[in-house]
C-alpha positions as CSV (number, residue, x, y, z in Angstrom):
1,X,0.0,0.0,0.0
2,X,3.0,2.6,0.9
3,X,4.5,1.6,-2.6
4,X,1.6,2.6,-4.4
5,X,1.1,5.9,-2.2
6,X,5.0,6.0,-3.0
7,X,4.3,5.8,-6.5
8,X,1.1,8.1,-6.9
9,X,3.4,10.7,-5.3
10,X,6.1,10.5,-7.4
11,X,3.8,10.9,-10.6
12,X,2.3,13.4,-9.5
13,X,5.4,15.5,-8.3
14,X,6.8,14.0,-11.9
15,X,3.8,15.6,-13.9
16,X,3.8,18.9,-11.8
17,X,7.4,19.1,-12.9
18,X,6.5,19.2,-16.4
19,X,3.6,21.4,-16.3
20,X,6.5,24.1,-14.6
21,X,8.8,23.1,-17.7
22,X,6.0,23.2,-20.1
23,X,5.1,27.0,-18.7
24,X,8.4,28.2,-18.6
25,X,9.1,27.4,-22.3
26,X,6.0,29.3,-23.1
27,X,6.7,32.4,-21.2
28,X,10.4,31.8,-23.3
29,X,8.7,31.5,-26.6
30,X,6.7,34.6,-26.0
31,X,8.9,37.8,-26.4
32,X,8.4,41.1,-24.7
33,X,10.7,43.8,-25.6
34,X,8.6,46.2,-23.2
35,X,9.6,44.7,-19.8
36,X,8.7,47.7,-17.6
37,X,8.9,49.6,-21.0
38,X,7.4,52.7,-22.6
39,X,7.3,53.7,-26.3
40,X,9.3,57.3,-25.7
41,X,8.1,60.5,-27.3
42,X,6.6,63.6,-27.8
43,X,3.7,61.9,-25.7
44,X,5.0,58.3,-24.3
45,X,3.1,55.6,-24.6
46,X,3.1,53.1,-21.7
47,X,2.7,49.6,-22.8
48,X,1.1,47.1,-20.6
49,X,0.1,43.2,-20.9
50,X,-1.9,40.4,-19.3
51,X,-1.2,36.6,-20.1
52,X,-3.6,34.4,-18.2
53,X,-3.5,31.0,-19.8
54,X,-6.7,29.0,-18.4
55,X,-4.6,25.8,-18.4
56,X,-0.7,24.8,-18.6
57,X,-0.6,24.2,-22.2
58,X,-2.0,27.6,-23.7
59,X,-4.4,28.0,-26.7
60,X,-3.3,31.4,-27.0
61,X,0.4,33.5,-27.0
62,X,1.6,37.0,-27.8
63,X,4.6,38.6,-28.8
64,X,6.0,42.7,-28.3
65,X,8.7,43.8,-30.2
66,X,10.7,46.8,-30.7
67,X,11.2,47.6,-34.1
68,X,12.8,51.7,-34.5
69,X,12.5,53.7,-31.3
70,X,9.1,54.6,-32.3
71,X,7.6,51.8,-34.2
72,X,6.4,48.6,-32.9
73,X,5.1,44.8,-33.5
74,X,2.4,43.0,-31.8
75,X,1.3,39.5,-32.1
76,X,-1.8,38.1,-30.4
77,X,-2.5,34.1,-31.4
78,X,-5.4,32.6,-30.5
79,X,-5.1,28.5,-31.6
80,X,-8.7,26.6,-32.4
81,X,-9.9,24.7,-29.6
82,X,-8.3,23.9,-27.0
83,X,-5.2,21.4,-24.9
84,X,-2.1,20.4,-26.8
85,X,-3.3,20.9,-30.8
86,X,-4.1,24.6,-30.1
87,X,-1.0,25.0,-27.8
88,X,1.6,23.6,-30.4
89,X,-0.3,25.5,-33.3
90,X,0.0,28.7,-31.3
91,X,3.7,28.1,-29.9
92,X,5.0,27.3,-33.6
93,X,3.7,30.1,-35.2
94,X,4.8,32.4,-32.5
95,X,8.1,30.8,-32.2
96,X,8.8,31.4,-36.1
97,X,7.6,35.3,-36.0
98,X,9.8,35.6,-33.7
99,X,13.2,34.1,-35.6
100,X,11.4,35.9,-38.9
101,X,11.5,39.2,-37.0
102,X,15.0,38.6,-35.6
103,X,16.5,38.3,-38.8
104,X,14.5,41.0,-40.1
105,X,16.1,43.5,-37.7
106,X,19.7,42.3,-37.8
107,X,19.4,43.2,-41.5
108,X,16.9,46.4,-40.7
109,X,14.2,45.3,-43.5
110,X,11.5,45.0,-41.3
111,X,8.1,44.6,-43.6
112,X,4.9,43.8,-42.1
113,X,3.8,42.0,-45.3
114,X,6.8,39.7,-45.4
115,X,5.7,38.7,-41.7
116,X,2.5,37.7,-42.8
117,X,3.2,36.1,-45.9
118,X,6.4,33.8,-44.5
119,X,4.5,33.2,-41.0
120,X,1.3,31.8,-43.2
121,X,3.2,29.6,-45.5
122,X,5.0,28.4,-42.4
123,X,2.1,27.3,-40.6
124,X,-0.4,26.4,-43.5
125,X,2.6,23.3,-43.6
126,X,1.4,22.5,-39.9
127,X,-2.4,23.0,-40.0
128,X,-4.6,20.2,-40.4
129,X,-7.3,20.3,-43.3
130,X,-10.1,21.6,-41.0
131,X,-7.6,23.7,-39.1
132,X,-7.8,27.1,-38.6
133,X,-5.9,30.1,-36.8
134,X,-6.9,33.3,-35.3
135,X,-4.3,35.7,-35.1
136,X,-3.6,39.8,-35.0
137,X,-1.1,41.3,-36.5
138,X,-0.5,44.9,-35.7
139,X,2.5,47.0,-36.6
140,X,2.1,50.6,-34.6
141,X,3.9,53.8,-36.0
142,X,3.9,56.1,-33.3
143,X,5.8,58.9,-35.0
144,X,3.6,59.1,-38.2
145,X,0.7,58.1,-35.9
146,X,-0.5,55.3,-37.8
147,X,-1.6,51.4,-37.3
148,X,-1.1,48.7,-39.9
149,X,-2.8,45.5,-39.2
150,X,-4.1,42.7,-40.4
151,X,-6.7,40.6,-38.2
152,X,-8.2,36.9,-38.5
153,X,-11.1,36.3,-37.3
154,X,-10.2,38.0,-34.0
155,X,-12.4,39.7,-31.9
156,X,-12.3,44.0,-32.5
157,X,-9.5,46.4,-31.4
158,X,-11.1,49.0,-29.2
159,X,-9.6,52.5,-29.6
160,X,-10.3,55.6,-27.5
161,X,-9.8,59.1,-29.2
162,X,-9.6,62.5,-27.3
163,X,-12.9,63.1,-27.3
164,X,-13.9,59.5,-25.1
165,X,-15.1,58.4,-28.4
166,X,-14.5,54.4,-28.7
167,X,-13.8,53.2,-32.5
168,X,-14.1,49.7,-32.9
169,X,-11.8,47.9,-36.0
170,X,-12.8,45.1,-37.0
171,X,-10.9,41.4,-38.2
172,X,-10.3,42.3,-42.2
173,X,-9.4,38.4,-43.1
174,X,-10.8,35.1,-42.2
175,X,-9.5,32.5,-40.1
176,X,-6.4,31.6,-41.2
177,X,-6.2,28.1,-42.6
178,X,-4.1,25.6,-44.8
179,X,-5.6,26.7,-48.1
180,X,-5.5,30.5,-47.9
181,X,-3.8,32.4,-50.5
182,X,-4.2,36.3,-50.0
183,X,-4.3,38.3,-47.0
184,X,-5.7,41.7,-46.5
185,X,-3.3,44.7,-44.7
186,X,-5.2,47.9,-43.7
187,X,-3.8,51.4,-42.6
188,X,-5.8,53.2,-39.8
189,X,-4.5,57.3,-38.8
190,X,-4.7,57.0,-34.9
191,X,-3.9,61.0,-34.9
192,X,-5.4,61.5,-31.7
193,X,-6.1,58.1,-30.5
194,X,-4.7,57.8,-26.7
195,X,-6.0,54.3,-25.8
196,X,-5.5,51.1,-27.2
197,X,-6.9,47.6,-26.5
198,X,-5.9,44.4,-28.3
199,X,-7.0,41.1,-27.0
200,X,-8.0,37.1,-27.9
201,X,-11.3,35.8,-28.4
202,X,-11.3,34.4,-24.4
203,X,-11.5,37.9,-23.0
204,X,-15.3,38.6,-24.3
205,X,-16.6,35.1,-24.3
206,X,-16.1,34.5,-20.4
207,X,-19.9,35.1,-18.7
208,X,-20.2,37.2,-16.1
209,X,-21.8,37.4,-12.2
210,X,-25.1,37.5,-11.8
211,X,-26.1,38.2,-15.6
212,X,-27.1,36.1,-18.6
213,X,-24.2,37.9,-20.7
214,X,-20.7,37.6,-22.1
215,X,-18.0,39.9,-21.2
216,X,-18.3,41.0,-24.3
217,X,-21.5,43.5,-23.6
218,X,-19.5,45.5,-20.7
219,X,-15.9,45.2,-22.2
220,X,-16.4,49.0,-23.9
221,X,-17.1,51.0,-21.1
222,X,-14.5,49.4,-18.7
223,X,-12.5,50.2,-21.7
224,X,-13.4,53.8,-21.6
225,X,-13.4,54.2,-17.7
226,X,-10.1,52.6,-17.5
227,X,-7.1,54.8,-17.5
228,X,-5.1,52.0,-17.0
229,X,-4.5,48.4,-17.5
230,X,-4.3,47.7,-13.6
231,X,-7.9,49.4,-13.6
232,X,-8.9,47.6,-16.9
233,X,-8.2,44.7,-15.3
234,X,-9.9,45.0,-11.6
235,X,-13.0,45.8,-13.7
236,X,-12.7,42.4,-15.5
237,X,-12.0,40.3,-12.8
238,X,-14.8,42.1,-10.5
239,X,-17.7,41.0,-13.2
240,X,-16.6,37.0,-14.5
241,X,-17.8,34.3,-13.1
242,X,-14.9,31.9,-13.6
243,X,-12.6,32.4,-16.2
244,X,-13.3,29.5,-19.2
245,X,-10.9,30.3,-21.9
246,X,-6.9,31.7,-22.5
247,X,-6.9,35.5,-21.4
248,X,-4.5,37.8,-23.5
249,X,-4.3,40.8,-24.1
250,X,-2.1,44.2,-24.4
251,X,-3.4,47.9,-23.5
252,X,-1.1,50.7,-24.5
253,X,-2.1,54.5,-22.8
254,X,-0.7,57.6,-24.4
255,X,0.0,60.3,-22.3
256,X,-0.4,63.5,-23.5
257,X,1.6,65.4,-21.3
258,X,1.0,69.3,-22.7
259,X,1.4,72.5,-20.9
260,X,-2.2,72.3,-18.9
261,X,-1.0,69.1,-17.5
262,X,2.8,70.4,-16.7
263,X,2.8,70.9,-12.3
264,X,6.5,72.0,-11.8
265,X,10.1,70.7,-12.8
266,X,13.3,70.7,-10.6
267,X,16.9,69.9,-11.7
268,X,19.0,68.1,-9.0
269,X,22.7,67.8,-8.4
270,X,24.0,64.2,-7.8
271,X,24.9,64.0,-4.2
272,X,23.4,62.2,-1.6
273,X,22.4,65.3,0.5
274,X,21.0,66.5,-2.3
275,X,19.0,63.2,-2.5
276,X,17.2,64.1,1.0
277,X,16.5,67.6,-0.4
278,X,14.4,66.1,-3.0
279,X,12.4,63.9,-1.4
280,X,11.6,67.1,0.9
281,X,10.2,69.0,-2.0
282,X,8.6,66.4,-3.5
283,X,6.3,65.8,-0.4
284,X,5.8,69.3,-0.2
285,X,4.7,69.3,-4.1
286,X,2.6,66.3,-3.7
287,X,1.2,67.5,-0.5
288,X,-0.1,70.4,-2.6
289,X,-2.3,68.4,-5.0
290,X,-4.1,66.1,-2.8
291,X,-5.2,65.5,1.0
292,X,-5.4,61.5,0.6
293,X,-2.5,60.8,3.0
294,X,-2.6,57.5,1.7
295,X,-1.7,58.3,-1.7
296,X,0.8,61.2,-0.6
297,X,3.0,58.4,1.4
298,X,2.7,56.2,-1.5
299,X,4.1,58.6,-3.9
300,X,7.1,59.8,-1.8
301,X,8.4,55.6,-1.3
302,X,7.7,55.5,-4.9
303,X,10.0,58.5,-5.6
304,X,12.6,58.2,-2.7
305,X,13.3,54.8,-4.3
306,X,13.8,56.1,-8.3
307,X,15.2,59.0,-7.3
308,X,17.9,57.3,-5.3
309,X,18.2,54.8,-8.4
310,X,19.1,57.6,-10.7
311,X,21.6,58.6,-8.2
312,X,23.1,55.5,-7.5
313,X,22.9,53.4,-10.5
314,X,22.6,55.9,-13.1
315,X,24.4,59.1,-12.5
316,X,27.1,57.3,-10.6
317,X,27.0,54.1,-12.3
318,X,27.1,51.4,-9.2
319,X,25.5,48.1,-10.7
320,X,23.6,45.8,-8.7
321,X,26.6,43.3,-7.9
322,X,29.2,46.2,-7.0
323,X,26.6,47.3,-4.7
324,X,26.1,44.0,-3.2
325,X,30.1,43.4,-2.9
326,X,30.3,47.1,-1.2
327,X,26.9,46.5,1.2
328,X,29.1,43.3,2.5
329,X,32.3,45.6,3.1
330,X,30.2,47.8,5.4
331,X,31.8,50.6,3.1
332,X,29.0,51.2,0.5
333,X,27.9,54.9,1.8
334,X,31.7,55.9,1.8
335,X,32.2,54.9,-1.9
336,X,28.8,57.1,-2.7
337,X,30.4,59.8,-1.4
338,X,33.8,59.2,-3.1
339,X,32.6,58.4,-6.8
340,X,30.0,61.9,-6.5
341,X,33.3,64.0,-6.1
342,X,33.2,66.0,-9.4
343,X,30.6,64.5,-11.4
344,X,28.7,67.0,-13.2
345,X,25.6,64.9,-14.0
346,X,22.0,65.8,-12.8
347,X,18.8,64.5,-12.4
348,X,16.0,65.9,-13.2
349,X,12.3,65.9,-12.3
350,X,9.5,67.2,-13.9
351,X,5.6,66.0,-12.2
352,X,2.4,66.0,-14.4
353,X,-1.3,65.9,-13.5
354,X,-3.7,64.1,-15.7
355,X,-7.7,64.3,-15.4
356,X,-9.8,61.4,-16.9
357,X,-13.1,60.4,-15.7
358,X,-13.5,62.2,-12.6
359,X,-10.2,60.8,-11.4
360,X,-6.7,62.7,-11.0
361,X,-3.4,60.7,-11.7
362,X,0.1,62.5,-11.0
363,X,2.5,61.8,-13.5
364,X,6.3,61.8,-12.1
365,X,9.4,61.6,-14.2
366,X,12.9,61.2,-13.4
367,X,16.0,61.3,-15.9
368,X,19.4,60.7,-15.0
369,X,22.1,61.4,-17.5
370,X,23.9,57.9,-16.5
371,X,24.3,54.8,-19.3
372,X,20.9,53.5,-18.6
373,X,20.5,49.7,-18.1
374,X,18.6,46.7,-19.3
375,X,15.1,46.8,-18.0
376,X,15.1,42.9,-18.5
377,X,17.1,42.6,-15.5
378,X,14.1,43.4,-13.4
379,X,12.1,40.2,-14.5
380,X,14.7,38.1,-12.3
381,X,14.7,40.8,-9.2
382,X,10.7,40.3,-9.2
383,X,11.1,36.4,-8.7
384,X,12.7,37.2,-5.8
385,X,11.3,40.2,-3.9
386,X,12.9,39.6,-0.8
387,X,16.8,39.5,-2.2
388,X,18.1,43.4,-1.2
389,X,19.4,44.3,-4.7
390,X,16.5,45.8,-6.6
391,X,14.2,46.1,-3.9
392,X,13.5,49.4,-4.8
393,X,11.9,49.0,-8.2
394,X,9.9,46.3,-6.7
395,X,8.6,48.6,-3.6
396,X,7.9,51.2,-6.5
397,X,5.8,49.1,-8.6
398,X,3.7,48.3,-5.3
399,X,3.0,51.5,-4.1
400,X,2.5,53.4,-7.8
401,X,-0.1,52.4,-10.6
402,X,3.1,51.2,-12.9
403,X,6.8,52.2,-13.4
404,X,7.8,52.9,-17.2
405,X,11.7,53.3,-18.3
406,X,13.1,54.5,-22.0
407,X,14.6,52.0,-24.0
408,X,17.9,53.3,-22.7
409,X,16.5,52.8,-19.0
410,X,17.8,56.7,-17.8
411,X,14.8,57.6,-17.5
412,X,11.8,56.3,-15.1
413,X,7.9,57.3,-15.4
414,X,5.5,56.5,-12.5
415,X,1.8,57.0,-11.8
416,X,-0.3,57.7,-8.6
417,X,-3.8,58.1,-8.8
418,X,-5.3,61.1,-6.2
């Protein structure tokens, strides 16, 4: 009897051990080039995701890649079905858009058609007969503000404009499958356009509580009451029942940060006294546009933490392991002091206010003129929150709405709603 309870355990410790493999290679496959992220411009855009596979194996994947400074690729892929078909279908074809886009930057010829046309000879070698494949592709121009895509058979992009009107776009191909021969790419000016919401079929065809419905009837308006994707979220979660299918999908905010938004700016020497001095005025500045004591605490952690970032790691260039090695000598504070001695770097501040929907959201950035760093990096810090190094970002993404760095990762956005 013991052998056989011996035995059950070991299979089941055996298959759990898969199942982790089996994930891991999936979050691998899928490729994120806006880890913490934002798309940088006159107006940045903050990028933001949500991966929720019901099941190990996943049905559906995504892929975000940088492809200028300015221009961008998303990939949502929704497999038919569900369980290991609809996993490998969707793994495969993200796996070779990835390679295919790779390539396609190492020799900077990046063409949107090419994608398509490669990617659906690719799979249409892998589909079965009665086989088919939902999948977005969407190539967003944020200098010439415009959207080239090419949907199949997935559910509507929903798009906000200035004015709180929603636009829907609709899928401009059927479902891909192995006899297809001609593919349709449209052009959309999102002059103008400040949200963006792309997602698979499972986010609208979950029910929800208490209603004979589909997420699909309420999915607009907590579009267009969501400033966020942490809000966009909570309002999803708050009206399912149970979630019954894959859950992707990627929201992208542009902030327009003009001259009736602009609070106050503040340049900073690098020093560490001077590093006291600016968290001083920054309460003081935050304590002027709201009485939630709450939210004023929150904000000051958020910015003590960045601020002293830029400091440290940008302006003076200590990396996380030099750190550690100085921590452990007890002498970490006296190097601070030594390696400031001349620099002429600064750090500058400027803090935004935002209204949208009755709500109030205070827009902080900080810019360093250090190296930057690889925003990557924080993807193994967040496994382990408790490990000292990198603490900070993690105690700033808890007590803010998001953190956002460039691509060069010198300078750091946060939000705080009031």
């Amino acid at each position: 009897m013991r052998d056989r309870e011996g035995d059950r355990m070991q299979r089941e410790e055996y298959y759990s051990y898969q199942e982790d493999l089996a994930f891991a290679k999936e979050l691998n496959i899928l490729r994120n080039d806006f880890y913490y992220q934002l798309i940088d411009g006159d107006a940045p855009s903050l990028v933001d995701f949500m991966y929720k596979p019901l099941d190990t194996l996943s049905g559906d994947a995504y892929t975000a890649r940088r492809i200028q400074r300015d221009k961008t690729f998303y990939l949502i892929v929704d497999g038919m079905g569900k369980g290991l078909s609809a996993s490998l279908t969707a793994m495969m074809m993200t796996s070779f858009i990835n390679h295919l886009i790779d390539s396609m930057l190492e020799s900077e010829d990046f063409l949107l058609q090419r994608v398509i046309q490669e990617s659906m000879s690719f799979i249409q070698t892998i589909l079965l007969d009665d086989e088919t494949l939902s999948i977005d592709y969407i190539y967003y121009d944020a200098l010439n503000k415009e959207l080239h895509y090419a949907k199949f058979a997935m559910p509507s992009f929903l798009l906000e404009n200035t004015q709180g009107e929603i636009i829907r776009l609709k899928s401009n191909n059927m479902p891909m499958s192995k006899w297809q021969d001609r593919f349709n790419i449209e052009h959309y000016s999102v002059e103008g356009i400040e949200k963006f919401l792309f997602y698979s079929d499972g986010l609208v065809a979950n029910p929800v509580k208490g209603e004979r419905a589909l997420y699909s009837e309420f999915i607009e308006d907590d579009f267009a009451t969501s400033f966020t994707r942490e809000e966009f979220k909570n309002r999803l979660f708050s009206r399912l029942k149970q979630q019954e299918d894959d859950l992707t999908l990627i929201f992208i905010n542009t902030l327009n940060l003009d001259k009736s938004a602009f609070v106050e700016s503040r340049s900073f020497e690098t020093s560490l006294e001077v590093v006291q001095r600016a968290t001083e005025w920054y309460s003081e500045l935050f304590h002027k546009l709201t009485d939630d004591v709450k939210a004023r605490y929150s904000a000051s952690v958020v910015f003590t933490e960045l601020f002293m970032n830029a400091y440290e790691h940008g302006n003076l260039g200590i990396d996380l392991e030099m750190k550690h090695r100085l921590l452990e000598r007890d002498v970490y504070f006296e190097r601070l002091l030594s390696l400031e001695q001349g620099v002429q770097k600064r750090i500058e501040v400027k803090v935004y206010k935002i209204e949208n929907n009755s709500s109030s959201y205070v827009v902080t950035q900080i810019i360093d003129e250090g190296e930057g760093f690889d925003t990557h990096i924080l993807s193994k810090i967040f496994r382990n929150a408790q490990k000292f190094n990198g603490r900070g970002v993690f105690v700033s993404r808890k007590n803010s709405m998001g953190i956002y760095y460039n691509c060069q990762g010198n300078k750091v956005l946060f939000l705080n709603k009031i």
